[in-house]
C-alpha positions, 0 to 999 in steps of 0.5 A: 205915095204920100210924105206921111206913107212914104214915112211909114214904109222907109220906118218898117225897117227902123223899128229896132234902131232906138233900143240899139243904137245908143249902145254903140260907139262911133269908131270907125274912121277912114278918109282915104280918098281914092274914089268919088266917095272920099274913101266912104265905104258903100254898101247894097241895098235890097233892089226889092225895096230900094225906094223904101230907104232913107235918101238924104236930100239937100236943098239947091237954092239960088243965092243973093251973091250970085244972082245980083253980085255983090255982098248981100246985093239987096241989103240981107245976107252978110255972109255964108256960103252956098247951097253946096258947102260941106258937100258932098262928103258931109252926107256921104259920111252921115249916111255912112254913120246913120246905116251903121249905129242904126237898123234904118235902111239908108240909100249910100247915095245922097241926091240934091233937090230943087223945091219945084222938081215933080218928085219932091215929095219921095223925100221926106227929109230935106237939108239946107246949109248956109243960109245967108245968103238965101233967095228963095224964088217965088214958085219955091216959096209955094213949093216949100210951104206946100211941101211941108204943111204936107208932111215934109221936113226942113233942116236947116244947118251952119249959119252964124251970127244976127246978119245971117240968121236976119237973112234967113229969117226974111226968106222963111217968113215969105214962106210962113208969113203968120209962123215965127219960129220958136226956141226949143228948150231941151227937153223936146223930144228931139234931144232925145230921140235916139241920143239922150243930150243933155245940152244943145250941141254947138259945133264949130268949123273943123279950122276954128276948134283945132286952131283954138285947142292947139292954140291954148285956148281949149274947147271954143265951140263959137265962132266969134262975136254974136255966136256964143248961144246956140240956137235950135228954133223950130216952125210948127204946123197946126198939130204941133209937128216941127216942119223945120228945125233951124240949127243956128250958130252951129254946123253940124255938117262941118261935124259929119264931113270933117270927121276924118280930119283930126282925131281930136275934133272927131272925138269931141265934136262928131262923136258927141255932138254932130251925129248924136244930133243929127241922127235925133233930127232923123229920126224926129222928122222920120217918126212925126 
């Protein structure tokens, strides 16, 4: 099955999600952490169709610490994470939220992915986190350009700061040597899939905005020197679709797998900011 039929079927289930769901309010918490889904409620799916929901697909990826040691090693990628930060509690809990605001069928489960694995095209909607420290290998490199000049999409979600972005932007360009990504203004459609926003969401980590809100200083949603803008950069194919969204200076996921934390960050941050947004990005890449 193609990325674009594979689309379509998953979307047949969806087709009542956008005139509901901005009408429902996100109040629901829990994070009672008695199982291996963190206290995340589960949920069935029909078996008749259980390969026509949305499965949400995060991206494994080798990293310049740990392949050459040290910081960078190759003299990109100042810092970041890894591929398996915020997991996996930030997709659990996403796909919790995404199940429940919307009428999209959605598989409670998440999977994790290598670019070069046979079947990467069952999944049309692929998460990236921390990307800076990033290397990609050379077969991804024809894995992910194939991949998404077929139809497929890239999120890409928490890095911070010039070095990061700098490292990631050298690894996409292996990619998409003749693309540069592109600043979205905020009257692409992607703000308004489902949530109407009126600005770019910026999210800090959980530790960085309750620290600073209890310490007195109010709503900080950068992360120190070189973060203060946000930045939402997309990569296109010849058709004008967005391949990949790049969600820079911000960590969406941070919204979603912290959400049970403080009651403070989940109002401000999840509810208005992380969901709204990653639930437009959905339904962006489910729909193009």
């Amino acid at each position: 099955m193609t990325l674009i039929n594979k689309r379509f079927t998953q979307l047949l289930f969806a087709i009542l999600a956008i005139a509901t769901v901005s009408a429902v309010m996100f109040s629901q918490r829990y994070r009672e952490r008695y199982d291996h889904r963190g206290g995340v409620p589960e949920w069935q799916v029909d078996p008749e169709f259980k390969q026509d929901v949305f499965t949400f697909a995060r991206v494994r990826y080798t990293s310049a610490r740990g392949r050459w040691g040290g910081r960078g090693g190759h003299g990109r990628g100042w810092g970041g994470g890894g591929w398996e930060t915020d997991y996996p509690d930030a997709e659990l809990n996403f796909a919790f939220r995404l199940q429940q605001m919307t009428s999209l069928k959605v598989n409670p489960d998440s999977a994790v992915v290598d670019l070069t694995q046979d079947d990467l095209y069952n999944y049309p909607f692929l998460y990236m986190i921390e990307p800076g420290r990033l290397v990609f290998l050379e077969d991804e490199v024809v894995a992910l350009r194939d991949y998404l000049l077929n139809g497929g999409f890239l999120m890409v979600d928490d890095f911070w700061g010039d070095d990061e972005y700098d490292n990631f932007y050298y690894e996409i360009k292996r990619v998409f040597p003749d693309r540069e990504p592109v600043e979205l203004s905020i009257d692409h459609p992607i703000f308004h899939m489902v949530f109407d926003l009126d600005e770019k969401p910026q999210v800090p980590s959980v530790g960085h905005a309750v620290g600073n809100y209890r310490a007195g200083y109010g709503i900080v949603t950068h992360q120190g020197y070189g973060t203060d803008e946000v930045h939402y950069k997309a990569i296109f194919d010849d058709t004008g679709r967005i391949m990949c969204i790049i969600c820079h200076n911000t960590d969406l996921g941070d919204g979603w797998e912290r959400e049970g934390e403080d009651e403070w960050y989940f109002r401000e941050f999840a509810e208005k900011k992380a969901y709204p947004m990653g639930i437009n990005i959905v339904f962006y890449a489910m729909t193009h």
